[in-house]
C-alpha positions as CSV (number, residue, x, y, z in Angstrom):
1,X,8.3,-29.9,-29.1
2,X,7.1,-30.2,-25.7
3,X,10.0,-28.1,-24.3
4,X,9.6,-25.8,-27.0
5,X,6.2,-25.1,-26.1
6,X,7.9,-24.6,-22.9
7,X,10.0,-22.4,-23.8
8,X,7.9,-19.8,-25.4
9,X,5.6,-20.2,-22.5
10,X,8.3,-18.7,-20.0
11,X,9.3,-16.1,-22.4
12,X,5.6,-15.0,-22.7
13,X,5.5,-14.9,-19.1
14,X,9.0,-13.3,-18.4
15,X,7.7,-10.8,-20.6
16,X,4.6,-9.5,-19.0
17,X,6.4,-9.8,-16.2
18,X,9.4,-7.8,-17.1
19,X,9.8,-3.8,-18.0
20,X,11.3,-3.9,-14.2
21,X,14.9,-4.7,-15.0
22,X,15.0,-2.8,-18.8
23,X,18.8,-1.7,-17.9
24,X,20.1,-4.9,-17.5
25,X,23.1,-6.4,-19.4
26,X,24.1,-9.8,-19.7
27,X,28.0,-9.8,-18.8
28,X,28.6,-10.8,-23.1
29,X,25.5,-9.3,-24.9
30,X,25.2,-12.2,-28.0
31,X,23.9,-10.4,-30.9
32,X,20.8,-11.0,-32.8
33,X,22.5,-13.4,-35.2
34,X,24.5,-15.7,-32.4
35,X,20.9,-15.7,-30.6
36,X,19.4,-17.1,-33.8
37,X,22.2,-19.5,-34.4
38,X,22.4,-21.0,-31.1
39,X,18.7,-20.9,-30.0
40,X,18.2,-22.9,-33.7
41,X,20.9,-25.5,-32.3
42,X,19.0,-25.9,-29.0
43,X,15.7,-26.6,-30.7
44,X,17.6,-29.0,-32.7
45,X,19.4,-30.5,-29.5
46,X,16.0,-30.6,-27.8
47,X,14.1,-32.6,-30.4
48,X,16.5,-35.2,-30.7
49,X,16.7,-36.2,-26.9
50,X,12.7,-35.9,-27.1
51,X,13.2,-38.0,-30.6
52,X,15.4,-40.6,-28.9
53,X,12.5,-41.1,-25.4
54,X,9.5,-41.2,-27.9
55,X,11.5,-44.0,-29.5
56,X,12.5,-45.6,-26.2
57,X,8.6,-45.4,-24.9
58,X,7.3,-46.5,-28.2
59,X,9.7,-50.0,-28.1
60,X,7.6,-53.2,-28.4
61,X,7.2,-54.7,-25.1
62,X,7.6,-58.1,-27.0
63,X,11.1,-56.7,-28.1
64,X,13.3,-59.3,-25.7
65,X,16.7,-57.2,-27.3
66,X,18.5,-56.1,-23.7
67,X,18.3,-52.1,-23.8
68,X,19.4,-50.1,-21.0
69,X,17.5,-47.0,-20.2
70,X,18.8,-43.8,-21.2
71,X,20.1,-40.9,-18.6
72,X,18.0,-38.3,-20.1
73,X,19.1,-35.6,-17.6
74,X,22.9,-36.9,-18.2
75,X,22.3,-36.6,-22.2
76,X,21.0,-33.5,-22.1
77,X,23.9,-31.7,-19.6
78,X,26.4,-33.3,-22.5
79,X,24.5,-31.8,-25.2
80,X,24.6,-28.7,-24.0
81,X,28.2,-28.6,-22.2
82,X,29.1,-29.8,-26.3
83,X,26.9,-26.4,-27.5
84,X,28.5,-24.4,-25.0
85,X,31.6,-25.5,-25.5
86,X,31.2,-25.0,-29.6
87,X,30.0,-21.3,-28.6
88,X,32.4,-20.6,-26.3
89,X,29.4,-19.7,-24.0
90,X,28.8,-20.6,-20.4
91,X,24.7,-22.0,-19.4
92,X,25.0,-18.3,-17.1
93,X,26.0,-16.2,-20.6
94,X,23.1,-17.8,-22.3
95,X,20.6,-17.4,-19.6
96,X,21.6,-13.4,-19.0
97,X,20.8,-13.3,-23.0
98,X,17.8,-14.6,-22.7
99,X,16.7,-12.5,-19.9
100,X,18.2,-9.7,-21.7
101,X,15.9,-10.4,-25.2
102,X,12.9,-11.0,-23.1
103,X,12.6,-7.9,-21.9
104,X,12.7,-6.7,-25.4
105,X,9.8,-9.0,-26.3
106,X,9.8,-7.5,-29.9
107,X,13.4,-8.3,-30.7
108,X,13.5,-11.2,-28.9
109,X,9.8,-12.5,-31.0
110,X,12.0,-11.4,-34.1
111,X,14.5,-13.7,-33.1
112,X,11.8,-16.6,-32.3
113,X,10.2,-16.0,-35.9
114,X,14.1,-16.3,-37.6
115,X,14.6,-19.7,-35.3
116,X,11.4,-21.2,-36.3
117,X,12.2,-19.9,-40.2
118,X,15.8,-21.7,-40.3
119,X,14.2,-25.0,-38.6
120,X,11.5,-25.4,-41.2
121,X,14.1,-24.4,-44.0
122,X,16.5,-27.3,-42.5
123,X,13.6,-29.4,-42.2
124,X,12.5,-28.9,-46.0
125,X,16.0,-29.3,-47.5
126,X,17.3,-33.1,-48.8
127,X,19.3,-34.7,-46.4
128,X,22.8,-35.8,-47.8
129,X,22.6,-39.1,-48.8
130,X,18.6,-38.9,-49.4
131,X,18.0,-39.8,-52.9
132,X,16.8,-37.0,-55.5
């Protein structure tokens, strides 16, 4: 949530700061759509490493289990080489996107409102496996 918050924050800023560079094209313009799909499965990749060091920091400090410390910074380069990969993206294609959709702040706050719609959709559907 934290880098969510993040997030938005930089794309708030990029966007009063932007109108200077309204020509520029990324080098492979994703569309609306493969924005929406792949900025959903970064929110999803982003909780889940802030998931797994909430659950590391909240351990009991009675807990005598041996548990290595997590590379956060290693985890998250996998995750994302993995999301690339699955896109057939590079970080640089995403990147030029999403300097590209924030200097089209309403597209790109269209695109933000579909993410956040398709998270709380996920997050309201029974898990497979839950019982009904």
């Amino acid at each position: 949530m934290k880098r969510l918050v993040i997030v938005l924050i930089c794309f708030v800023l990029a966007t009063a700061c932007g109108g200077k560079d309204k020509g520029f094209k990324p080098e492979r313009l994703l569309n609306e759509e493969e924005m929406i799909t792949i900025m959903t499965d970064v929110q999803i990749l982003e909780a889940d490493i802030n998931y797994q060091k909430m659950q590391e920091r909240e351990r009991d400090p009675d807990d005598t289990t041996k548990v290595e410390p997590k590379d956060y910074a290693k985890m998250s380069r996998e995750y994302y080489n993995q999301l690339f990969e699955h896109y057939g993206i590079t970080d640089s294609i995403l990147e030029q996107n999403m300097r590209y959709y924030t200097e089209r702040p309403e597209v790109l706050e269209k695109i933000m409102d579909s993410v956040m719609n398709r998270l709380i959709k996920m997050q309201s559907e029974p898990r497979r496996g839950d019982s009904q």
